[in-house]
C-alpha angles and dihedrals in degrees: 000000000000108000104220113223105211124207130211097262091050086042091051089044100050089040088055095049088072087229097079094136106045080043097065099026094057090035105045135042095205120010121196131193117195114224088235083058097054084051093057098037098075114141147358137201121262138175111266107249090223094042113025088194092067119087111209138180118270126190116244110248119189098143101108086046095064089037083059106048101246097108126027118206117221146154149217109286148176112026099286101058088037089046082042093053100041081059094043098045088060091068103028140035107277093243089069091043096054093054091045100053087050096054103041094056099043102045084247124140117244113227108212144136098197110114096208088055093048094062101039080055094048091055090055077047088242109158115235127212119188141195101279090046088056095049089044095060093040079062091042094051103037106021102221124196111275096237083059096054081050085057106049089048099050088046092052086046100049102033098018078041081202119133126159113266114240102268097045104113096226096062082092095058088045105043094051084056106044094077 
C-alpha cells in the first residue's frame, strides 16, 4: 500500500469539488498532507449564498478531515527528507518540497498538478498522481452518476480555478468528462 503525499494545489482542487472527502478516501490508501501544505492552502472560491453570481473567498477547512482520519498531517523528518527539503525548497515552493521530500523518501507518491514539481519528481523517479487522476479513480472505485463526475469537475474549474493546461495528458481525460 503506496501512501499518496498531496500538495496545496491538489489539496485546493479536491476541497473545491465539494467531494473532498469521498475523493480521497475511494482514490488513495493513505493520504498525507505536509504542514507547510495546510499554510499555503488557505482559502477557495465559493457561490455567495445571497447572489449566486458572485464568486467569495472561503477558509480551507480540513480539520475534520484529519480529525477524522481521512487525511494525516505530517512533515519532513530525520536529516534526509529535511536535507532533502532544504534542496528541494530552493527550486520549488516549499509546499511541493516539502511533499517531495517526503515522498521520495518514503516511497510515497506525490499528488500535484504543478508542472515544475512533476518533473523535478520525475527526475527522483517519484511517481506523480493529479487531480484528474484522482477524480478518475474515485469514478473507477465508486461509480458515481455521470452528472455527479460533471459536477466535481465544474466545481474544481469555477471555485479550484484549476483546469489542465492544454499539454497535460490528462485534459483529455478531463475535457471528455467535463460535459
Amino acid at each position: 500500500m503506496r501512501a499518496t503525499v498531496i500538495d496545496s494545489c491538489c489539496l485546493i482542487n479536491l476541497y473545491a469539488s465539494q467531494h473532498l472527502s469521498e475523493i480521497v478516501t475511494a482514490s488513495i490508501d493513505q493520504a498525507m498532507i505536509p504542514k507547510e501544505v495546510l499554510d499555503e492552502s488557505l482559502y477557495v472560491k465559493q457561490q455567495c449564498a445571497d447572489t449566486l453570481d458572485e464568486l467569495i473567498l472561503v477558509e480551507v477547512d480540513i480539520a475534520p478531515l484529519i480529525a477524522g482520519g481521512v487525511l494525516q498531517v505530517t512533515a519532513p523528518s530525520g536529516t534526509a527528507e529535511l536535507e532533502s527539503f532544504i534542496r528541494l525548497a530552493g527550486i520549488i515552493d516549499d509546499g511541493e518540497a516539502a511533499c517531495l521530500a517526503i515522498a521520495s523518501n518514503r516511497d510515497a507518491t506525490l499528488a500535484t498538478d504543478d508542472r515544475r514539481a512533476i518533473r523535478v519528481a520525475s527526475d527522483l523517479g517519484v511517481p506523480v498522481s493529479t487531480t484528474p487522476k484522482l477524480i478518475a479513480e474515485w469514478m473507477n472505485r465508486t461509480s458515481p452518476k455521470r452528472h455527479l463526475v460533471t459536477d466535481v469537475i465544474r466545481c474544481i474549474e469555477q471555485y479550484g480555478r484549476f483546469r489542465p493546461h492544454p499539454n497535460s495528458p490528462d485534459r483529455g481525460w478531463w475535457e471528455e468528462h467535463r460535459q
